[in-house]
C-alpha positions as CSV (number, residue, x, y, z in Angstrom):
1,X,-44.1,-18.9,-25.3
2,X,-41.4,-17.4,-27.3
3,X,-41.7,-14.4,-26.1
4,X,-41.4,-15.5,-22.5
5,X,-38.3,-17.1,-22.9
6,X,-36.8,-13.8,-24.8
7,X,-37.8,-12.0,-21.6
8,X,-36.1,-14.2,-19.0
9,X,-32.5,-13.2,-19.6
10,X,-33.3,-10.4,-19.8
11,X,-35.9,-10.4,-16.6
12,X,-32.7,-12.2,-15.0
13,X,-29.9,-9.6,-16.4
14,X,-31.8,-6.6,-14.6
15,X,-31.6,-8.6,-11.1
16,X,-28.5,-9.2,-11.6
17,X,-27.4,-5.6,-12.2
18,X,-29.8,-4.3,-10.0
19,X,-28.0,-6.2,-6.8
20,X,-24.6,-5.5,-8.5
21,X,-24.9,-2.1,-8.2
22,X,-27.2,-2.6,-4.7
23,X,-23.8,-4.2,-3.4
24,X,-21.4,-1.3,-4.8
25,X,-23.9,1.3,-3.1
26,X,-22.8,-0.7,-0.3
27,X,-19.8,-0.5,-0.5
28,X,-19.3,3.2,-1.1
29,X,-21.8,5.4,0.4
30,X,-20.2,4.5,3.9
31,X,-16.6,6.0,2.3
32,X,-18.8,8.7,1.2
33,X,-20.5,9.5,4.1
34,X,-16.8,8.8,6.3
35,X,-15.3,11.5,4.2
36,X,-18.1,13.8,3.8
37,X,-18.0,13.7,8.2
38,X,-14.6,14.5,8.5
39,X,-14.6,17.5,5.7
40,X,-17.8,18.7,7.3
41,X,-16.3,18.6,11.2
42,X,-12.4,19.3,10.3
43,X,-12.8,21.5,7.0
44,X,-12.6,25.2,8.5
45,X,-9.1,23.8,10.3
46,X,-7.9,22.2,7.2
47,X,-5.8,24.8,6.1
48,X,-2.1,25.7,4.1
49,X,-1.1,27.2,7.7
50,X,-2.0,24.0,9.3
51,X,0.0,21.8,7.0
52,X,2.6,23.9,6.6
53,X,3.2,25.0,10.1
54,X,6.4,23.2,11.6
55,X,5.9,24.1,14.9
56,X,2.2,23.5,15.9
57,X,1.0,22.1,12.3
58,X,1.3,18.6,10.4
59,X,4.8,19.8,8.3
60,X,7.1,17.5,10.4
61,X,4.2,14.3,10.4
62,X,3.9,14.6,6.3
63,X,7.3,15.2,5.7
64,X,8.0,11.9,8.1
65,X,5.4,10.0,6.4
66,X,6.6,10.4,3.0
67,X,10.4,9.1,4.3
68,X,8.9,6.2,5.5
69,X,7.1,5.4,2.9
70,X,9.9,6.0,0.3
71,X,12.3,4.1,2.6
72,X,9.7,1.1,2.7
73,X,9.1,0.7,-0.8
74,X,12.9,0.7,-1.6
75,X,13.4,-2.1,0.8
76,X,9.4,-4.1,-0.1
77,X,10.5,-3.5,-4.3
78,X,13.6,-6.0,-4.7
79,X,12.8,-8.7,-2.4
80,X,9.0,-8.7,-3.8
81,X,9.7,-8.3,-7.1
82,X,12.8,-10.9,-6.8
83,X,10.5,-13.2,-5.0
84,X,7.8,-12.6,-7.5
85,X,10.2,-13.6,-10.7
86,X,11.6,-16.9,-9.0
87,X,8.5,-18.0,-8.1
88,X,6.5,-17.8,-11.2
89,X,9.6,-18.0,-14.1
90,X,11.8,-20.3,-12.1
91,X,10.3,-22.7,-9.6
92,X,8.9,-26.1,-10.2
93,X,5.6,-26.7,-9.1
94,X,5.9,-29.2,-5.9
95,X,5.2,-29.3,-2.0
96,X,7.8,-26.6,-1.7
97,X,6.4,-24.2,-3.7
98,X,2.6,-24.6,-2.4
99,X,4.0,-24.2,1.2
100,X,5.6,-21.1,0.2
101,X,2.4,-19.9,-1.5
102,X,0.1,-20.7,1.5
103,X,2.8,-19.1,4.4
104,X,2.5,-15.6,1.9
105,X,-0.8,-16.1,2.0
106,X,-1.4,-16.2,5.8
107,X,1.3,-13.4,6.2
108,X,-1.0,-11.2,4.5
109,X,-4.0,-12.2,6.6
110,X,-1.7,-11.5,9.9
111,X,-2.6,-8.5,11.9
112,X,-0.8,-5.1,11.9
113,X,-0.2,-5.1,15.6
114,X,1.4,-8.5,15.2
115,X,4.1,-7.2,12.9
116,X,4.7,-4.1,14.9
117,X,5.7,-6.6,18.2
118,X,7.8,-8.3,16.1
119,X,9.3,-5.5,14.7
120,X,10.1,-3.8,18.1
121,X,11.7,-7.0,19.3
122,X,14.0,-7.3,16.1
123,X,15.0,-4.8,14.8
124,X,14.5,-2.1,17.6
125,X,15.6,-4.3,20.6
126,X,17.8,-7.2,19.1
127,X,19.5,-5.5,16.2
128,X,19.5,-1.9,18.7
129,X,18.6,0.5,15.9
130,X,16.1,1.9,18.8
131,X,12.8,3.6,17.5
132,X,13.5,5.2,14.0
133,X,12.8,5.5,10.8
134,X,14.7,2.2,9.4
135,X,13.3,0.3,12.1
136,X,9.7,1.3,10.7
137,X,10.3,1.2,7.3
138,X,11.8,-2.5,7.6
139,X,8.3,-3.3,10.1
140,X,6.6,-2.3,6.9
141,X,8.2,-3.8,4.3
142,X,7.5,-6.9,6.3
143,X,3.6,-6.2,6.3
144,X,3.3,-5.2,2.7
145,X,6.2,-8.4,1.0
146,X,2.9,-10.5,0.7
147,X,1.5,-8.1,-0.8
148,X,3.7,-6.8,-2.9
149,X,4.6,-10.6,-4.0
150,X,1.5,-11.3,-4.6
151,X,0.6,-8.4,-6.9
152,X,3.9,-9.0,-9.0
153,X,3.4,-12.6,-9.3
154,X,0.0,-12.3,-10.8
155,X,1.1,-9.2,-13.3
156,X,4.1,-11.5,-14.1
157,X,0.9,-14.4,-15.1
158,X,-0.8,-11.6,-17.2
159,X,2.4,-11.5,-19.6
160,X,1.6,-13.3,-22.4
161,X,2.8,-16.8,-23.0
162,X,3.8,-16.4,-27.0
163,X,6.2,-13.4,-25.5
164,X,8.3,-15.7,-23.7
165,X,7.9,-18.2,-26.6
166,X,9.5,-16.0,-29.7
167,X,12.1,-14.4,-27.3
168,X,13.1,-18.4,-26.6
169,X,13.3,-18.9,-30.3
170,X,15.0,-16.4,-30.9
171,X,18.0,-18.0,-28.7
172,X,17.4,-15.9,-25.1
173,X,18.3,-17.5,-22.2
174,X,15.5,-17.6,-19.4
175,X,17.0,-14.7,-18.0
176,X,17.9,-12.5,-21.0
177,X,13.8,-12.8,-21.4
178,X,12.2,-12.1,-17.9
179,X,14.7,-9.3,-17.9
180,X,14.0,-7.9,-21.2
181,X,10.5,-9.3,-22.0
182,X,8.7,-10.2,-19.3
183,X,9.7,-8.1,-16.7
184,X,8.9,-4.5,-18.4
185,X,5.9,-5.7,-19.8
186,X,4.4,-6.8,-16.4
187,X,5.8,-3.5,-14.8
188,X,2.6,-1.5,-14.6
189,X,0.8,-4.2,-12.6
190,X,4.1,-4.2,-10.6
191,X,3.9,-0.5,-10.1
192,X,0.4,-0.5,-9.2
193,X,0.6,-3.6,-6.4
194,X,3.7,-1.5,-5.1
195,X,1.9,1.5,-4.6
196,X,-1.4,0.0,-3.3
197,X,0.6,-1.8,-0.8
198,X,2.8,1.0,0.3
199,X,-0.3,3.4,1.0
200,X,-1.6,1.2,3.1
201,X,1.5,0.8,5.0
202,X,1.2,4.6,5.6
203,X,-2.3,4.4,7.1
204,X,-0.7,1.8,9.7
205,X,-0.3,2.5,12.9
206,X,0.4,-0.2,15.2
207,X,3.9,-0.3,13.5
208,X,5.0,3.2,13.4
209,X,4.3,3.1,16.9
210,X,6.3,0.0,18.2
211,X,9.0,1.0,15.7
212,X,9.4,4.9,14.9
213,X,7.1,7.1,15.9
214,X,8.2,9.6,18.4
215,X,6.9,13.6,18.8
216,X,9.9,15.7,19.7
217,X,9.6,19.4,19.8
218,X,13.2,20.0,19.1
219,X,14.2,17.9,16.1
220,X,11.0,18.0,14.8
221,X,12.3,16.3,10.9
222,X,14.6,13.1,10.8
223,X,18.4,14.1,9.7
224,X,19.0,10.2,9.2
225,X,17.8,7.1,9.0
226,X,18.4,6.3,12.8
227,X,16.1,9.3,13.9
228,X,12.6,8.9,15.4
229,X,9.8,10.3,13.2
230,X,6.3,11.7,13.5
231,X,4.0,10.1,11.3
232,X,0.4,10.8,10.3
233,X,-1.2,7.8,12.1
234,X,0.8,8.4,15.1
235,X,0.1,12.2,15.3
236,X,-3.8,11.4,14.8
237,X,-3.5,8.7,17.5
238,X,-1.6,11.0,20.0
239,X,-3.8,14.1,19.4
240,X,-6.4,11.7,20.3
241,X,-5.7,10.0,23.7
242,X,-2.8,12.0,25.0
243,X,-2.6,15.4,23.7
244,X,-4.7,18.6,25.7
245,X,-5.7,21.1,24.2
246,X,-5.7,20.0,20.6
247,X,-9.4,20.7,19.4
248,X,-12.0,18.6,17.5
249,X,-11.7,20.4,14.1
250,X,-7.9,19.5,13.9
251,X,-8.4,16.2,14.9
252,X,-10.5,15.7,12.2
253,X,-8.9,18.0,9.9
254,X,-5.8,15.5,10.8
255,X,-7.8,12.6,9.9
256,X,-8.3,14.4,6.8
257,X,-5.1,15.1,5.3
258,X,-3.9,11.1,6.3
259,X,-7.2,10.0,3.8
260,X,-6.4,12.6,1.3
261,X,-2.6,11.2,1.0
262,X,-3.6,7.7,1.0
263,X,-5.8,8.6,-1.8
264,X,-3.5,10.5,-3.4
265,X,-0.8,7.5,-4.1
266,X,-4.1,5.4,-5.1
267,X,-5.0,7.4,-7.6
268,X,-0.8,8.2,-8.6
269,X,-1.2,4.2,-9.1
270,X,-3.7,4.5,-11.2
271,X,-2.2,6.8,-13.5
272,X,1.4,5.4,-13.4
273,X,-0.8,1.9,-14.7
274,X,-2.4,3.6,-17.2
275,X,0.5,5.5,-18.8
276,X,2.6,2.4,-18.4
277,X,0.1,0.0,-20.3
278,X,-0.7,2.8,-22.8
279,X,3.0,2.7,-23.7
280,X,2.9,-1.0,-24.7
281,X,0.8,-3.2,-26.6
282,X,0.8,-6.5,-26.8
């Protein structure tokens, strides 16, 4: 009888495991077998010429896609990070507070399409900046502020509570310690939710093409913030539905390259959160 009852945990462990990694097998062998396709079909036009080409290659689509996301994560940073710190240091719990919780919730469930309308009726048609690189990168910082609030909020909850207790004693004022305690101790999960959020504002394309997007053969790279931009999800869209002539393998090879830079500030967050949290210990 004794035996039996040693063997149920562990009888019950190995289902549990066993559907864990049933449901991660799941999860990832369709990303698997979504990259493996578009190496396989787009590999052999996947080249340094391709990427590098200005004139018939993806140059002027990366080089706009890394603007806007630079631009975007200067504007998304402050007001995230600002309305991260007020909310969790500096509000009082109340009706106020749980209204603003559930509206940044629901702004992160709200479509991509929705925010590029509203972005082309703000800031491109109201506030006339026309279709351009500020306009998108504001129409993204919009999308990814939930996301970004969210993800400092709940790095700024990780901080432990004694921190903020000793720097008190000590005779800090509440800001002396979220600036000097609590702040650069919950900077790698900051880091990493700013990232996250920003690469998947670069996959977007609803957005970038209410907002900036715009394929020009003869100012092929923005000279200012108030210049149209081509931008990987735009280029993959328009090679796609109105481009001739463009063949399969660079459509996918396109495809390609947007995954692959996605990825890459995925995995830079990973490593900018590891070095970060390496560096301090609480």
């Amino acid at each position: 009888m004794r035996t039996v009852q040693r063997l149920r945990p562990r009888a019950t462990q190995a289902v549990v495991f066993a559907g864990l990694w049933a449901a991660a097998a799941v999860v990832v062998l369709p990303v698997v077998g979504i990259l493996a396709l578009m190496f396989i079909r787009g590999g052999r036009a996947l080249s340094w010429e391709l990427l590098s080409s200005a004139e018939e290659g993806l140059l002027p689509a990366i080089v706009g896609t890394m603007c806007l996301v630079a631009l975007t994560a200067l504007i998304a940073a402050p007001l995230g990070i600002a309305a991260a710190v007020y909310l969790s240091e500096y509000a009082r719990s109340g009706p106020l507070v749980r209204l603003i919780r559930l509206a940044i919730v629901n702004l992160a469930g709200v479509p991509s399409v929705v925010y590029g309308l509203f972005g082309l009726g703000l800031f491109v048609m109201l506030l006339a900046f026309g279709r351009c690189l500020l306009a998108g990168a504001c129409t993204l910082a919009l999308l990814v502020l939930p996301l970004v609030i969210t993800a400092s909020e709940e790095a700024l909850r990780q901080v432990p509570g004694r921190l903020r207790e000793a720097s008190f004693g000590l005779g800090a004022t509440r800001w002396q310690t979220v600036r000097r305690v609590v702040l650069p101790n919950a900077l790698p999960g900051m880091m990493t939710g700013l990232i996250l959020s920003v690469g998947r504002a670069a996959g977007e394309t609803a957005p970038i093409l209410f907002t900036a997007a715009f394929i020009s053969l003869t100012k092929p790279f923005p000279s200012s913030a108030l210049d149209p931009i081509e931008a990987l999800p735009f280029k993959l869209y328009y090679m796609a539905t109105e481009a001739h002539g463009v063949s399969e393998e660079v459509k996918w090879a396109t495809a390609a390259a947007l995954v692959m830079l996605v990825l890459a500030m995925n995995l830079a967050a990973v490593v900018i959160r590891a070095r970060l949290r390496g560096a301090r210990r609480w």
